[in-house]
C-alpha positions in Angstrom: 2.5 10.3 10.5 6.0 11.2 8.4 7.4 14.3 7.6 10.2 13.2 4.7 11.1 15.5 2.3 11.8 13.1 -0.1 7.5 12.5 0.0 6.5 16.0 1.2 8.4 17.3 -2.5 5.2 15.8 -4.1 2.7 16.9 -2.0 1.2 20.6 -1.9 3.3 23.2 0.1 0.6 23.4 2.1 0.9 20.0 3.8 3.4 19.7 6.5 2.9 16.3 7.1 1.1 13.2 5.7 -0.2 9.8 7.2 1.7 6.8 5.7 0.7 4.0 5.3 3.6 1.1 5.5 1.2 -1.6 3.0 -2.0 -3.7 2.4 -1.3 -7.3 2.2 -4.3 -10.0 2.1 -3.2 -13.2 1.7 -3.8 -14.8 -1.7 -7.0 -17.2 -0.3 -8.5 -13.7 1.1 -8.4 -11.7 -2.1 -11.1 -11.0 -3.9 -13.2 -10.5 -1.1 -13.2 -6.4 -0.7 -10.7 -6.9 2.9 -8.1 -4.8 1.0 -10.8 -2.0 0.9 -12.2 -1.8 4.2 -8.9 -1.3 4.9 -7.9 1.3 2.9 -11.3 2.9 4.1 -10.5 2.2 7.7 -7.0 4.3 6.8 -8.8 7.0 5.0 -11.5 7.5 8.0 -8.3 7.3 10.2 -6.7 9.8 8.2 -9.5 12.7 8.2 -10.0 11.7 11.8 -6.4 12.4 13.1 -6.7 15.4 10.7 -4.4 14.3 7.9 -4.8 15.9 4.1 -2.6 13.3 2.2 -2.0 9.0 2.6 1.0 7.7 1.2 2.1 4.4 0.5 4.9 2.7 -1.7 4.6 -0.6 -3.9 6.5 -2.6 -6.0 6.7 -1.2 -9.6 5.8 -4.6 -11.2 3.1 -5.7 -8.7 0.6 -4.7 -11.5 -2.4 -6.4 -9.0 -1.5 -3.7 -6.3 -0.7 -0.7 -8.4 -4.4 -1.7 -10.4 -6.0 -1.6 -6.8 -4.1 1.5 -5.3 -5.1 3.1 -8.6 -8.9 2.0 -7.9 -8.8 3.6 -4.4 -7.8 6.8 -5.4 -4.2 7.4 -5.2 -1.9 8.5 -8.3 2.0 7.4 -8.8 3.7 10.8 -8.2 7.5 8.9 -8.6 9.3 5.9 -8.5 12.6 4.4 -7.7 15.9 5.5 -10.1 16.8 2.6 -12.3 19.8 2.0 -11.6 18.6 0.9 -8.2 17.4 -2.6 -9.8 20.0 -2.9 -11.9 23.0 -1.8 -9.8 21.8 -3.1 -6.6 19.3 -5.4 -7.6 16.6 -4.1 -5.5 13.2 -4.5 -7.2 11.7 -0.8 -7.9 8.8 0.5 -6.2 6.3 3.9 -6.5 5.5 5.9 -4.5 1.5 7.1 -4.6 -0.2 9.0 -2.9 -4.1 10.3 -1.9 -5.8 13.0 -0.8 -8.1 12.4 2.5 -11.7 12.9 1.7 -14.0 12.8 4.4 -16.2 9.9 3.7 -18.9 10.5 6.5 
């Protein structure tokens, strides 16, 4: 459960607080094999469960694999990283998407 601003800006004023979800990772010799969406749906029954509106999670902005597959369960990019974080820093970009719980049973 979070509460940043910096996430809650994109969300509706009506949501105090969001579940987050730090990543899905399945190794390479896993993929392909629908583990990344049991997951996600284990998180989404999690999230109507522990009475949660929203899921957030960030990902890299050039992981096109993961930003195809977050966009396939649902969430939208509602912002991303400044620029001059990659090119400053050299920190690789990420987004930030997020999903609206739906009770799936």
């Amino acid at each position: 459960m979070s509460r940043d601003q910096a996430i809650l800006q994109y969300l509706p004023s009506l949501a105090p607080e969001y579940l987050y979800v730090s990543g899905i990772a399945v190794l390479k010799s896993f993929r392909t094999k629908k583990i990344a969406t049991v997951v996600q749906k284990a998180c989404d029954a999690l999230s109507v469960k522990w009475g949660f509106e929203y899921l957030a999670v960030q990902a890299y902005e050039d992981d096109f694999g993961a930003r195809q597959w977050y966009s396939y369960a649902g969430y939208r990019v509602v912002s991303s990283d400044p620029a001059w974080q990659s090119t400053w820093i050299g920190l690789k970009r990420r987004v930030l998407v997020v999903k609206h719980s739906i009770k799936t049973y």
